[in-house]
N, C-alpha and C positions, 0 to 999 in steps of 0.2 A: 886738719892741718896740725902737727905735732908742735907743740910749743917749744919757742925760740928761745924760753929763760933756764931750758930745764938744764941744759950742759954749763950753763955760766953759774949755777947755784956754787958756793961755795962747799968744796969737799965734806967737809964737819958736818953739814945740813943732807947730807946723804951716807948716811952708817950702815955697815952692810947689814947683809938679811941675820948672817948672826949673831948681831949684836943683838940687833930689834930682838928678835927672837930670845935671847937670853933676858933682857930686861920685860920682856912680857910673861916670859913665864914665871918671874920674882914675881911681880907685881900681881901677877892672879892666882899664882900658888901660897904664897906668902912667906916663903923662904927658900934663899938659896939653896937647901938639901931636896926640896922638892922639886924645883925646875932640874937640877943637877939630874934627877932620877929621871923626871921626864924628856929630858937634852941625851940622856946617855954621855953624861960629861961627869966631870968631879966637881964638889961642890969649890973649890979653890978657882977653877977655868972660870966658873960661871960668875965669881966674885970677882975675877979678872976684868972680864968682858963688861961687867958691868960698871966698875973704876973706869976704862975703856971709854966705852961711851959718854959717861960726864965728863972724861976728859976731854972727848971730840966736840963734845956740845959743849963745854963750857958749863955748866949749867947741874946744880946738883940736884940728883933724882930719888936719894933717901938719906934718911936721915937712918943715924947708927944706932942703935940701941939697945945695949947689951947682946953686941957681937949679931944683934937683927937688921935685920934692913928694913924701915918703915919707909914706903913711897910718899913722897909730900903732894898735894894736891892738885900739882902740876903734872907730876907723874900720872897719876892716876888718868887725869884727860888727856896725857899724850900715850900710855898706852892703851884707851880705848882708842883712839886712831891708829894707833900703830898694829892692834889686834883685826880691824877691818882691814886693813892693807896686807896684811901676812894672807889673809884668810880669801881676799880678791889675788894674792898672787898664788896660792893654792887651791884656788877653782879653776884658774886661767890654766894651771900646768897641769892639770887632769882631765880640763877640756883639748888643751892641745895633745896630751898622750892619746887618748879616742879619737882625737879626730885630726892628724896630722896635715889634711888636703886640705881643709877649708876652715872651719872657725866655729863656733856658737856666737849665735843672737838671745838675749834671754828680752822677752817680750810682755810686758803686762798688758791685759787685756781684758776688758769689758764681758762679762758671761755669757751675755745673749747674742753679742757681737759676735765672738768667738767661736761660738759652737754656731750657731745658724751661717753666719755670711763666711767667716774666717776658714773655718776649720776643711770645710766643703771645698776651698780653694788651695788650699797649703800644698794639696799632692805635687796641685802640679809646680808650684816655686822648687820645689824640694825635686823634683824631677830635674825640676833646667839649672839646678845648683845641686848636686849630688855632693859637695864639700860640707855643705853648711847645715847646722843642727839648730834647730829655734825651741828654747824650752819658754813655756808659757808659764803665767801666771795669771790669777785675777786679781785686780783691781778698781774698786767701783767707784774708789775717790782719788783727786791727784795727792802725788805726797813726794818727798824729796829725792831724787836721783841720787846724788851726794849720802843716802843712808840706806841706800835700798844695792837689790846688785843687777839691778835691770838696766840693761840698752837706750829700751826705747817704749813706749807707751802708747796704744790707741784711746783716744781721749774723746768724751765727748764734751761737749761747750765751747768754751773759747780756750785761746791758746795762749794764756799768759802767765804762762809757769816761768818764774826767774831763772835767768843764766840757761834758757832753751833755744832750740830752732824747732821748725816743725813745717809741716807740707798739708793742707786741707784735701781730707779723702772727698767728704761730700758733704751736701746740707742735707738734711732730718725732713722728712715729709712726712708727715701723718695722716692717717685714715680711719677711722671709724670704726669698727667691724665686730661683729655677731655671730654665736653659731645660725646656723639654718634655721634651728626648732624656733630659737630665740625671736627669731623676724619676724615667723610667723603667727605669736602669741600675742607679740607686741608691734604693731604695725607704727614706722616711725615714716612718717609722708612728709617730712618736714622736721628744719632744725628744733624750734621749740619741744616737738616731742622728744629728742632727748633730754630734756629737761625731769621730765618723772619718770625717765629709765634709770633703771641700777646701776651707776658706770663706774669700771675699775680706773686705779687712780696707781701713779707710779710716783716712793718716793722723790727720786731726780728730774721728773717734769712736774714740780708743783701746780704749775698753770698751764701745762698744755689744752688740759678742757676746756679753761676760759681763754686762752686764744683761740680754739676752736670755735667755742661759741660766738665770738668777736666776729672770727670771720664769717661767720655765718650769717650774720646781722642779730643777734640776740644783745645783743652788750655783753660786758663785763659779768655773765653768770659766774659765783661761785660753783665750783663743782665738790660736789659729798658721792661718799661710797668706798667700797672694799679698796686697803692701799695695799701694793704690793712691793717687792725692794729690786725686784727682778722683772723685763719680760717678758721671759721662759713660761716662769708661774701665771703669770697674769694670761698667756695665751693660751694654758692650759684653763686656766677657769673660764676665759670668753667661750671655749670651743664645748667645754660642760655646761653652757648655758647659764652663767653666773650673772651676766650683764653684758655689757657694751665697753671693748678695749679700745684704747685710742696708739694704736702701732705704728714706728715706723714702716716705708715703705716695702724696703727688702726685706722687714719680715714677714709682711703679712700675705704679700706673694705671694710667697709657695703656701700656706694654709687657705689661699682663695681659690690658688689653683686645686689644690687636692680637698676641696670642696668641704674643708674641715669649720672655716668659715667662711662669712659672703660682706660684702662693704652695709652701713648699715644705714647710713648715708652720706651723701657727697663723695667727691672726689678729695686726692689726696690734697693737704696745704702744706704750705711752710710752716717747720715747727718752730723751735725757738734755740735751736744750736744748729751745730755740725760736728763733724766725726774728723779726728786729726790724728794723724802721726805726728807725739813727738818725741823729741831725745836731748838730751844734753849737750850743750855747747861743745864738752870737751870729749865728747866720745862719736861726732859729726863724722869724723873719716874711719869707721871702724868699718873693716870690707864688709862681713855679712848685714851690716845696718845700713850701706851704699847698695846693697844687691836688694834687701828687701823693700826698701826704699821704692827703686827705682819698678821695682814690679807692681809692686802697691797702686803707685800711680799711672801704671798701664792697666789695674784691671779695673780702676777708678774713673776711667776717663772720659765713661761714658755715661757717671751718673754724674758729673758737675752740671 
């Protein structure tokens, strides 16, 4: 929904692009002669424009100093905002030249998510939206919408990023799993015997193993062993035989099916998050983030 204050803001508090644009490049150039050159303007227009805008704002932006122009402190923090805004409305118009039908999503997204479950799937969105371009990113931690230039986020944990909305893909199931060679070295007939198995450890589930163990009826095991930050990596050393990974569900699937590994014991449990789209409050009706949205949770529907 487009905000209902933006046309009542008072004129002064919206100065065109080149204004902004001429007091940003004082400010990062460090004189009038230098934006002038990078403006393709003279340096007189550019001292113009810049008289201009304190006059619109009210408000002075530098201080004079032997015929220089020194930004005061205020300046400085309004044109680092004002340098993300130029720079978000010159991605926005080189996104819409490429792609005049439909739009770009820019999408940050989880590495093992991404390339195992995500990537596999994208043909076909992009098939039944042939307008819309989704460029990716990785992100293993959440961090602020407001300084970033992404959309929208797959997240896992919980969904309490400020000033967001967000829709639950699915909860986390975890499974145990080993290569082949590995089972058969080390015979695990029972929870406790993974207790003196080698087991790989992942920064972002610090306790997955001791919920594991939990529910297994062990108690509260500490678990020790190889930590990984990713896992990609981690399923690559389960599958070489390095130990015992503790995966979610959809990934360890297709490595069970293609017999790269085998469950080591039990069945899958609950882990300790879920996997979430989210986005920011003010960027909720952006079509391609309504399009991916809405597919997300048809191909999800069937793991809630």
């Amino acid at each position: 929904m487009s905000n209902p204050h933006i046309w009542s803001t008072p004129r002064r508090l919206q100065p065109s692009i080149s204004l902004l644009a001429a007091f940003e490049a004082v400010c990062r150039t460090g004189s009038t002669a230098a934006a002038a050159r990078e403006l393709s303007l003279t340096q007189g227009a550019v001292s113009r424009m810049v008289k201009t805008l304190e006059e619109q704002l009210e408000v002075t932006l530098f201080k004079r100093e032997r015929k220089r122009l020194k930004p005061t402190d205020a300046a400085k923090a309004y044109a680092h905002d004002v340098r993300k805004a130029l720079d978000l409305i010159a991605r926005s118009t080189l996104g819409l030249r490429a792609n005049p039908g439909g739009g770009t999503l820019s999408l940050a997204i989880l590495p093992t998510f991404g390339t195992r479950w995500l990537a596999p799937r994208l043909p076909h969105f992009l098939a039944a939206h042939p307008g819309v371009t989704i460029n990716l990113g990785t992100r293993l931690q959440r961090f602020d919408f407001a300084q970033s230039t992404f959309d929208a986020a797959i997240h896992f944990g919980d969904p309490d990023w400020p000033e967001t909305e967000h829709v639950k893909l699915f909860d986390e199931r975890m499974i145990a799993c080993c290569a082949p060679d590995f089972h058969k070295r080390h015979p695990l007939d029972e929870a406790r015997d993974l207790l003196t198995a080698p087991l790989l450890l992942l920064e972002t589930r610090p306790r997955a193993w001791t919920s594991w163990f939990e529910a297994h009826g062990c108690g509260a095991q500490p678990a020790r062993g190889m930590m990984f930050d990713q896992f990609a990596t981690m399923i690559q050393a389960a599958i070489h035989g390095m130990g015992v990974a503790l995966l979610p569900a959809f990934l360890a699937s297709g490595e069970i099916e293609a017999g790269r590994l085998v469950p080591a014991y039990g069945e899958a449990i609950s882990g300790v998050g879920a996997y979430y789209l989210i986005w920011p409050q003010s960027g909720a009706q952006h079509p391609p983030l309504r399009s991916f949205r809405a597919w997300l949770e048809t191909e999800t529907a069937d793991l809630q």
